[in-house]
C-alpha positions in Angstrom: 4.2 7.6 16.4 1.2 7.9 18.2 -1.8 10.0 19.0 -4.1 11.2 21.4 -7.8 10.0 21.4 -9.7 11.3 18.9 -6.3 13.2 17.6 -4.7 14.2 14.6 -2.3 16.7 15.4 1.3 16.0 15.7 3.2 16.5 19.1 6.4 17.2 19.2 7.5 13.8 20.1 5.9 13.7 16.1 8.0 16.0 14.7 11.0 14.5 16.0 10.1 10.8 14.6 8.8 12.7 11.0 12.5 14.9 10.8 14.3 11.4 11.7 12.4 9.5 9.0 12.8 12.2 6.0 16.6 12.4 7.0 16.7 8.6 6.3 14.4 8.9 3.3 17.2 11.6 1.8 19.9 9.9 2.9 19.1 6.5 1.7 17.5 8.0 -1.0 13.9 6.1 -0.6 12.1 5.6 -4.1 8.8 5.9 -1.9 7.3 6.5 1.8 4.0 4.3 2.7 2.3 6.3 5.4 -0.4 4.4 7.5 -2.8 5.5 9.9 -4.9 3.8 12.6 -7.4 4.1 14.9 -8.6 2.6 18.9 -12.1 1.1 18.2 -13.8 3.6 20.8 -15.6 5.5 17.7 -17.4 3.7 14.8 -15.7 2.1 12.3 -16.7 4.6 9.7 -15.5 7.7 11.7 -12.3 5.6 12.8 -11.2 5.2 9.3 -11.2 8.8 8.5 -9.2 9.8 11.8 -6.9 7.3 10.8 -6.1 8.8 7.1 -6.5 12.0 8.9 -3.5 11.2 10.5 -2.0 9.9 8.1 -2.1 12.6 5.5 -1.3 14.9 8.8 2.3 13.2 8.9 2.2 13.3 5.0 2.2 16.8 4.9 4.5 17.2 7.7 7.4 15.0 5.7 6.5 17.4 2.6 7.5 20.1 5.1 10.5 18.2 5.6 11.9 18.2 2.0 10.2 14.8 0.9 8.3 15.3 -2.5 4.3 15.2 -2.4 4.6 12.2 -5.3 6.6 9.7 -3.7 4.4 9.6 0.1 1.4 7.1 -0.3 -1.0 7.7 2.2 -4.0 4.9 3.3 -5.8 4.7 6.2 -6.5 1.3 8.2 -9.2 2.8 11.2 -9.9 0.1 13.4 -8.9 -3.3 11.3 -5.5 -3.7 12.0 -5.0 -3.2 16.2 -1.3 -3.6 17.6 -2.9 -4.2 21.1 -6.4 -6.1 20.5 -9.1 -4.9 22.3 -13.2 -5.2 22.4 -14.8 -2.4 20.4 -14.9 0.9 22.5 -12.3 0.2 24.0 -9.7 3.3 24.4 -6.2 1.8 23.6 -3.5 4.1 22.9 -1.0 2.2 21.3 -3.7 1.5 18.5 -3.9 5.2 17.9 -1.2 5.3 15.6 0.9 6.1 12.5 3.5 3.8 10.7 6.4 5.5 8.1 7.5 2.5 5.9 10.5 3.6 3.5 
């Protein structure tokens, strides 16, 4: 799922990705969820890694309000370090602004 610049909240389109991804994690029955954040490089690298476990710990609480247990969600932010579309620093890059749900 992704976010808005300089965004934590969780849009709809969120929700809908977070609902899917506990339904799996019940129905499969999912030992543990990783939950990863990231971040665009158009802030410091310092700020950028809180926004991204910001986010992360957003969708974290969101898939506790789903039914998932507190316990089995690991949370870690990557900020800037780990781009899917690489860019120059300050660069404004939406798809880097993002949160991956591994079961």
């Amino acid at each position: 799922m992704f976010f808005g610049h300089n965004k934590s909240n969780l849009t709809p389109e969120a929700m809908d990705v977070i609902r899917q991804a506990a339904t799996a994690a019940k129905e499969y029955g999912s030992a543990t969820l990783t939950v990863i954040g990231h971040a665009d490089k158009s802030g410091s690298p310092a700020y950028n890694e809180k926004l991204s476990l910001r986010r992360a710990d957003g969708v974290k609480g969101a898939l506790v309000g789903e039914g998932i247990e507190a316990g089995k969600i690991s949370t870690s932010g990557r900020g800037e370090s780990d781009p899917m579309v690489p860019t120059e620093d300050g660069v404004r890059e939406p798809q880097n602004r993002r949160v991956h749900i591994n079961l």
